[in-house]
C-alpha positions in Angstrom: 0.2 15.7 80.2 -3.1 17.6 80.6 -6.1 16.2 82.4 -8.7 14.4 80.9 -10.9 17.6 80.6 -8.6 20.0 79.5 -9.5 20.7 76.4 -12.0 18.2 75.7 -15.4 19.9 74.9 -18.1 17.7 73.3 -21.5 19.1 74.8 -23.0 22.3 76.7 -23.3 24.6 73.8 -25.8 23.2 71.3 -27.7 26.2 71.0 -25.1 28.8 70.6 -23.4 26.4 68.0 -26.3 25.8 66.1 -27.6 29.3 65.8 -23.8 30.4 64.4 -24.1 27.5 62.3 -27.8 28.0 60.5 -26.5 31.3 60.1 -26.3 30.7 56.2 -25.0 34.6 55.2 -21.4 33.7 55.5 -20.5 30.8 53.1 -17.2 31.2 51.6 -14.9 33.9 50.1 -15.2 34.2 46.1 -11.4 33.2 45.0 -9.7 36.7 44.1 -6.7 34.3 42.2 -8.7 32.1 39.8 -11.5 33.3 37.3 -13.8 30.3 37.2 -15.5 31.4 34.2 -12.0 30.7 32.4 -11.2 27.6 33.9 -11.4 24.2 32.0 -10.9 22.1 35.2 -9.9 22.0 38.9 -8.6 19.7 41.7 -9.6 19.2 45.3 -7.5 17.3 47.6 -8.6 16.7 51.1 -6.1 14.9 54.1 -8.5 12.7 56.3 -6.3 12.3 60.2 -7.0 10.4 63.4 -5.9 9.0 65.9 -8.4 6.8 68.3 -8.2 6.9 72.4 -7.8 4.2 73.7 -8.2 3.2 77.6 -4.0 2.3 77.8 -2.8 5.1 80.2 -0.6 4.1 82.9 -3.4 3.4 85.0 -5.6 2.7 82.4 -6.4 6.1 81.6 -8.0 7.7 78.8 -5.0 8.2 76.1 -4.7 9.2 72.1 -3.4 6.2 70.8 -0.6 8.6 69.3 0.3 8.7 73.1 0.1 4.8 73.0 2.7 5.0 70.1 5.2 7.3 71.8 4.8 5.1 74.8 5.5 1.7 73.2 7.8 1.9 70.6 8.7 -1.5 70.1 5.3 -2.8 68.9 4.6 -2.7 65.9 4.9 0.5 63.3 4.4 2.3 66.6 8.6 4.0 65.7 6.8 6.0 63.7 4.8 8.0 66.2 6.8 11.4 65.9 6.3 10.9 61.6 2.9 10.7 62.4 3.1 13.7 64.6 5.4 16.2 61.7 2.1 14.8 59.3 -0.4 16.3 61.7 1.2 18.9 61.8 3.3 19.7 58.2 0.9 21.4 56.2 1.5 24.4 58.2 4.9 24.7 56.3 3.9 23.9 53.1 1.3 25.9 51.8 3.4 29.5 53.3 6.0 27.9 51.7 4.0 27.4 47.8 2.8 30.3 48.5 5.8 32.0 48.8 6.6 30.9 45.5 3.7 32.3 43.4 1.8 29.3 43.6 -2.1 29.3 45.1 -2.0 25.7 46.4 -5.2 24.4 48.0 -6.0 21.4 50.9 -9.1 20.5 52.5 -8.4 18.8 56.6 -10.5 16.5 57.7 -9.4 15.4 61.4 -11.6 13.7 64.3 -12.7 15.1 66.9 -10.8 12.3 69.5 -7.4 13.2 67.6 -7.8 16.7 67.9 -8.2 16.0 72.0 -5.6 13.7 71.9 -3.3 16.4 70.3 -4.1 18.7 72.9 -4.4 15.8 76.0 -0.2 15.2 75.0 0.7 18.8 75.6 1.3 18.8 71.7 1.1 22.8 71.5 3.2 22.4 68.3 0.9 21.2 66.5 -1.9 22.8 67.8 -0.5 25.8 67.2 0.0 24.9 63.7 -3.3 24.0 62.8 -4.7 27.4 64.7 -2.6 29.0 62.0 -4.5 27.1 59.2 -7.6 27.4 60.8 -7.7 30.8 61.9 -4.9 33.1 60.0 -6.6 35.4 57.6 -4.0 34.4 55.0 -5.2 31.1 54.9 -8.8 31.2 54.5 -8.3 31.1 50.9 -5.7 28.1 51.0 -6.9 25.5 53.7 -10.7 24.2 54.0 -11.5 22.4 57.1 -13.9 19.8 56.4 -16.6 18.3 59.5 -16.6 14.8 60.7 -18.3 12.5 63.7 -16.4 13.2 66.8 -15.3 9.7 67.2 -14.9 8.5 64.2 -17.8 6.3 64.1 -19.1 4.0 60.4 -22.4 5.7 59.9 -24.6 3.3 58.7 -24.0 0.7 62.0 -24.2 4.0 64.6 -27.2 4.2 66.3 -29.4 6.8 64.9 -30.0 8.9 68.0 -26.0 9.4 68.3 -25.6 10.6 64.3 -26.5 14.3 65.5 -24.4 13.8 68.8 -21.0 12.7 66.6 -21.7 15.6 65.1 -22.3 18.3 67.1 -19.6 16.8 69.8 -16.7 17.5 66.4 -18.2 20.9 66.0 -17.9 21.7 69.3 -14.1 20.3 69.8 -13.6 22.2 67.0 -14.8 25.5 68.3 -13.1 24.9 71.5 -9.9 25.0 69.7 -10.1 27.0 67.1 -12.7 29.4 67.8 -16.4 30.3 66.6 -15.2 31.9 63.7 -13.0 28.8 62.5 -15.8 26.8 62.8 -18.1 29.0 60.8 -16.2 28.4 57.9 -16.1 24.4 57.9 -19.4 23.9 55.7 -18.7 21.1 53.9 -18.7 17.2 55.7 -16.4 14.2 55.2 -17.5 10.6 56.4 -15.4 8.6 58.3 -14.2 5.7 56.4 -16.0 7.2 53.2 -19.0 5.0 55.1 -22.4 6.1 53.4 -25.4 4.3 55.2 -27.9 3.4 52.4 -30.5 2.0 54.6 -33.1 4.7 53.8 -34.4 5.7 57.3 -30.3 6.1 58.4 -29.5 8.0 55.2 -32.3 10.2 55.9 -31.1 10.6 59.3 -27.7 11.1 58.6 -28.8 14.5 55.4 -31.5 15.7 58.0 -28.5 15.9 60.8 -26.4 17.5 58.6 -28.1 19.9 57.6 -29.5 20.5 61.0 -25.9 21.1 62.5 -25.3 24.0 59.1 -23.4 21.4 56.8 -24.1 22.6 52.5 -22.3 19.3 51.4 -20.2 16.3 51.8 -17.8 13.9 49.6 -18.7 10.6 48.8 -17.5 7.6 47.7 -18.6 7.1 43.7 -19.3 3.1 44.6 -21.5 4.4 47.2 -24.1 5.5 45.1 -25.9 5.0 42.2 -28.1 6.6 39.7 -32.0 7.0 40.4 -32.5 4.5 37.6 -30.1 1.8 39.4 -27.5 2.6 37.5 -23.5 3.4 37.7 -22.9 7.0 37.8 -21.9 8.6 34.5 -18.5 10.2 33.4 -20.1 13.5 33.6 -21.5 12.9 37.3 -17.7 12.3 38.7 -16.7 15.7 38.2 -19.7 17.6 38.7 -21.7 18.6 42.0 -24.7 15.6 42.2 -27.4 16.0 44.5 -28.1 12.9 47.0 -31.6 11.8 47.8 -32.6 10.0 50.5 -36.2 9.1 50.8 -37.3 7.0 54.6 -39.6 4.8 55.5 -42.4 7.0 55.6 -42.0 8.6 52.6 -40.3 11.9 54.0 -37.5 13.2 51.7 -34.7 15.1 52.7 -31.4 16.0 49.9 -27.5 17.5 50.5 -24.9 18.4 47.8 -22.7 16.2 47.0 -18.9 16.2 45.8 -17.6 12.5 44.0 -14.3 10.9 45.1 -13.6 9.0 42.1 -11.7 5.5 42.2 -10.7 3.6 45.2 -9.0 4.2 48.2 -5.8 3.5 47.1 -3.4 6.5 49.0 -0.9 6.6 46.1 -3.9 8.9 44.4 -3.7 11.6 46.7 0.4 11.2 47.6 1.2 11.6 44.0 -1.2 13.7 43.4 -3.2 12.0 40.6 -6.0 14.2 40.8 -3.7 17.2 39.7 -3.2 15.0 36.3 -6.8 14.1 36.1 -8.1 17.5 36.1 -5.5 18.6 33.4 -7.3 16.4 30.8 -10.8 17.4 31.3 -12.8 20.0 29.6 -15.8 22.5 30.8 -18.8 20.6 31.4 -22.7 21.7 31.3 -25.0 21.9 34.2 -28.4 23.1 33.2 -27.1 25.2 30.5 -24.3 26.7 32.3 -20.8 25.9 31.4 -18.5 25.1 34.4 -15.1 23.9 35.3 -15.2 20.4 35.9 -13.8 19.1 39.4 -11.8 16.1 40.2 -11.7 15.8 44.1 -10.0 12.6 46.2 -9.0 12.3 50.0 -6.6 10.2 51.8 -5.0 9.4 54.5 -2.8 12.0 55.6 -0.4 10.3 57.2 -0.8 6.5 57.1 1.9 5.0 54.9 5.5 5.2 53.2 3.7 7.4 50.6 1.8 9.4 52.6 4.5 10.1 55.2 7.7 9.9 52.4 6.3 10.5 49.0 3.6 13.6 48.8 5.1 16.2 50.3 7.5 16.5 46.7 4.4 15.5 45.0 2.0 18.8 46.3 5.1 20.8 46.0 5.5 19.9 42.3 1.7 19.2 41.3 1.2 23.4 42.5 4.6 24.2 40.7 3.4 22.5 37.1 -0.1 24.3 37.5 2.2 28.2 38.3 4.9 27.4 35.4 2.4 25.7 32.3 -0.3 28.6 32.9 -2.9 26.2 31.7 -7.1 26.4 32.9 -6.4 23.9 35.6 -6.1 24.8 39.3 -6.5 23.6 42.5 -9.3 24.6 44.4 -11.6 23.4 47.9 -14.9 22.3 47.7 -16.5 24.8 49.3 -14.3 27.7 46.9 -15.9 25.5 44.0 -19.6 25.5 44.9 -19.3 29.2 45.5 -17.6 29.3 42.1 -20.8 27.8 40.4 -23.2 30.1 42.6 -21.3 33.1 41.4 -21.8 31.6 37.7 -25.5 31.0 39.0 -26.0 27.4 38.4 -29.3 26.2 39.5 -28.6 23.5 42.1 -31.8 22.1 41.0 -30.7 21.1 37.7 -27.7 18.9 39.6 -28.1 15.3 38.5 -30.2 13.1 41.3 -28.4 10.0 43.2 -29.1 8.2 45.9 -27.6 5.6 48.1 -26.7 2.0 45.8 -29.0 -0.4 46.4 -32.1 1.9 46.8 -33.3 1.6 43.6 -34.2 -2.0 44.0 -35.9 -1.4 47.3 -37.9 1.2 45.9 -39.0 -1.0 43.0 -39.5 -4.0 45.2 -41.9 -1.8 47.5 -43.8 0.2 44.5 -46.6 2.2 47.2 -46.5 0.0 50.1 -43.9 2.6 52.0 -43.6 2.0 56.0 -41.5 1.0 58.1 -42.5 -2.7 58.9 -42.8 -3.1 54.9 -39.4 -2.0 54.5 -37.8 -3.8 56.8 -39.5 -7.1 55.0 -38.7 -5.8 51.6 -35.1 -5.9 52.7 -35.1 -9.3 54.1 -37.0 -10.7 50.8 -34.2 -8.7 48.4 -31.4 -10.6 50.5 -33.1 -13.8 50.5 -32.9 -13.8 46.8 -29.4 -12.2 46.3 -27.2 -12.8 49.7 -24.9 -10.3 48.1 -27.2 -7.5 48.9 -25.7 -5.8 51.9 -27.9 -3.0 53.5 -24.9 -2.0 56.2 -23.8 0.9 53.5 -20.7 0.8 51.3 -17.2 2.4 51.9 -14.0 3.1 50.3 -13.8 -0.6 50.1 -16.1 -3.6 49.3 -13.9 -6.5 50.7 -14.5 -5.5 54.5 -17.9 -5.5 56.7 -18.2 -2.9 59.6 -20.8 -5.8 61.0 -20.2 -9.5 60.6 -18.2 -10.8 62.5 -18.0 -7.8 65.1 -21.0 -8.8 67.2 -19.2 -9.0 70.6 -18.3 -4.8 69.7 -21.6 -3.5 68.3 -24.0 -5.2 70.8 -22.6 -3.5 73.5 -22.7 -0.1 71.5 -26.2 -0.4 70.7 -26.8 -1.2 74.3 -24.9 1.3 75.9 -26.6 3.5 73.3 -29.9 2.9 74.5 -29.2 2.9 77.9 -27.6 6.6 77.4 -31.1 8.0 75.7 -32.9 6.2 78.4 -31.7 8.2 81.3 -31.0 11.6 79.5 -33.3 12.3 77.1 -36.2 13.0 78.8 -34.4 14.9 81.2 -32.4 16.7 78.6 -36.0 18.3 77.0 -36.6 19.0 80.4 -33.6 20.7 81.3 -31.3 20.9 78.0 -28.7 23.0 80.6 -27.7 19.0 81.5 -25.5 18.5 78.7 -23.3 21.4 80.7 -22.8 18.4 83.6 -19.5 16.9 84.3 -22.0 13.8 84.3 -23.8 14.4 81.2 -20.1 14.4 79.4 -18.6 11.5 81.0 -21.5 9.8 79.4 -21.5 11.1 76.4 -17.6 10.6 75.8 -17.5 6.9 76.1 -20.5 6.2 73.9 -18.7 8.2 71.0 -15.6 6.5 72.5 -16.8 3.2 72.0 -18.6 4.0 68.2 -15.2 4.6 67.0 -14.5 2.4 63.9 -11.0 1.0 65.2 -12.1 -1.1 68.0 -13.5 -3.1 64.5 -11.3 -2.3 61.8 -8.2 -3.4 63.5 -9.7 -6.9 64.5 -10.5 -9.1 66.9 -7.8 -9.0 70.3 -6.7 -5.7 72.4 -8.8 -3.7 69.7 -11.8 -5.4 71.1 -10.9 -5.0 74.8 -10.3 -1.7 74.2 -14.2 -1.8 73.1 -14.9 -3.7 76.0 -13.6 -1.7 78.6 -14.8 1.6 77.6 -18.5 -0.1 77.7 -18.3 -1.6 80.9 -17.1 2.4 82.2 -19.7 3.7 80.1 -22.2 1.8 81.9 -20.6 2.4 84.9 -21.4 6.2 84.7 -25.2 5.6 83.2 -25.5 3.4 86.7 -24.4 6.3 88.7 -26.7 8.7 86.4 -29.7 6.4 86.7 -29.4 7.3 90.6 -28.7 10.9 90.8 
């Protein structure tokens, strides 16, 4: 097994990353297969993967929890470790293989940045060395998207927001230490962990300004996430088109990001029998600001989690990219980013894209009419949930029956602390001396707050999940102690 450093790379080349990434003359490749101005519809299909660390090494070491599979096999699903493992790493066979066939199959990859260590950490150079191939092959490019993330997996709208920009620049860096600067170049387009979309205004805000800080065009949302400017539901038309999401803060500042619609719930069976395939091939051209375009059904699941994700959509992609070759009808599948280029080339105005923002805004807004600062929205908020407890302001997700926040006080207390006490000691010293973030210190740091912002140590409930939380705080704090000192 590798050391804990081999291969991990979160921090020490901000600069260099950002200027490749603000670099906005590359974007993405014009489809040579598919004439968009012929098209009636298209698909997009992205595989979200991850596997947490976890502090359950033989000596308590820093592990993937893939590792913590292998390693106990009797618990649980945990048999399944090396199906996990072929998931990671299948979709290296099947698109040469579709391709092979005459078909032009597409897939957007969305994996953390912790899995993608924890890949490397085992020794796994089969799998790495399959997703180098769809990262970095030439004949690929067209095929496979890569799609940007938070490092560790964290719930956006509960992460502090000093540590937004840090998730993400840590992923892009992993990313580039893998794959390469020129890989990473190409991964414009951002998918949320959890489908989590913060729609308290000052973290939205955050969250569009970071993004399109770090060189991110667009990102997929949830269609429950959002709502209309109005208050309203989001029309038909708005699920299969490009919207644009608004996020206004507290002090009136306004910031806005492209963004793609996963329809309908998070139910895996969409993606692993490839529904959106079937969707696409009963919708017509649609209008934005006069110019016709191919309307776009696009959905994501997990890649690997589940009988029908591990058994079932392998056959499905296989046949879903076969029925588009054989019918020769105006569907096809294409990625995100390939689509957005698609409407640039027809030259849609991206300011004729219908406005959203985040649900729940609308009220706000109306609540506070002109009286926009902070301390007034934070008392607008509490008013609003007085009179309907319903109201959450923690964001919404792929699903409305679970809260990233109540109940999961003893995990996010200690993440907002060890937060604070990070920025404390470093951030003055890092605008003193950015070179800091090159320290063995400086990373030790800065991997267990991501670490510890990782959504699992909450989704998977209260018991070793949560001393998993609590040991990685009490070593984070460890480290800042040491850093406080030196």
């Amino acid at each position: 097994m590798a050391e804990q450093s081999d291969y991990l790379s979160i921090c020490g080349r901000e600069q260099s990353i950002q200027s490749l990434m603000q670099n906005r003359e590359y974007f993405w490749q014009a489809s040579e297969s598919h004439d968009t101005r012929h098209l009636r519809s298209a698909f997009a299909c992205a595989l979200h993967m991850h596997q947490p660390t976890v502090p359950a090494g033989p000596h308590g070491e820093l592990i993937s929890h893939l590792q913590y599979m292998f390693d106990h096999s009797d618990e649980g699903d945990n048999h399944n470790a090396e199906a996990f493992a072929h998931c990671y790493r299948r979709m290296a066979d099947l698109i040469p293989e579709l391709i092979e066939e005459g078909c032009e199959p597409r897939i957007m990859l969305d994996y953390s940045g912790n899995l993608l260590w924890g890949l490397a950490q085992m020794g796994r150079e089969d799998i790495i060395q399959s997703l180098r191939f769809l990262a970095c092959d030439d004949a690929m490019q067209q095929h496979v998207e890569w799609l940007g993330s938070f490092w560790g997996h964290a719930v956006a709208p509960s992460t502090p927001i000093p540590d937004l920009s840090l998730q993400i620049r840590a992923w892009q860096h992993q990313f580039a230490r893998l794959f390469g600067n020129d890989a990473l170049r190409r991964v414009r387009g951002f998918s949320l962990p959890e489908m989590h979309l913060p729609n308290h205004p000052d973290t939205l805000f955050a969250l569009l300004h970071a993004l399109r800080d770090a060189g991110y065009r667009w990102l997929m949302i949830q269609e429950h996430s959002v709502e209309q400017r109005d208050g309203s539901t989001l029309s038909a038309h708005q699920l299969y088109v490009p919207n644009r999401l608004m996020a206004r803060s507290s002090t009136g500042d306004e910031v806005s990001m492209i963004a793609l619609i996963k329809t309908q719930g998070s139910d895996t069976k969409l993606v692993g029998q490839m529904q959106p395939c079937a969707e696409a091939l009963g919708l017509e051209r649609q209008s934005i600001g006069g110019v016709q375009v191919p309307s776009l059904v696009t959905q994501i699941a997990d890649g690997e989690n589940g009988g029908v994700m591990m058994n079932e959509f392998p056959d499905a992609f296989r046949q879903a990219n076969r029925r588009i070759r054989d019918q020769g009808v105006a569907t096809a599948a294409l990625n995100g980013s390939e689509y957005l280029q698609a409407l640039d080339d027809l030259q849609v105005s991206w300011d004729a894209l219908p406005q959203i923002q985040a649900v729940h805004q609308h009220k706000l807004w109306t609540h506070l009419g002109a009286a926009t600062k902070p301390s007034n929205l934070n008392d607008a908020i509490a008013a609003l949930q007085k009179q309907d407890q319903s109201l959450a302001m923690e964001g919404a997700s792929w699903t409305n029956d679970l809260s990233w926040v109540r109940g999961y006080e003893n995990v996010l207390e200690p993440m907002q602390q060890l937060s604070a006490t990070f920025h404390q000691v470093f951030d003055t010293r890092h605008s003193e001396q950015p070179s800091i973030t090159t320290t063995d210190l400086y990373r030790d740091a800065l991997l267990h707050l991501l670490l510890l912002e990782t959504s699992c140590f909450r989704y998977w409930g209260q018991g070793l999940w949560t001393d998993f939380a609590r040991e990685i705080h009490r070593r984070g704090e460890s480290l800042l102690l040491a850093a406080r000192s030196a």
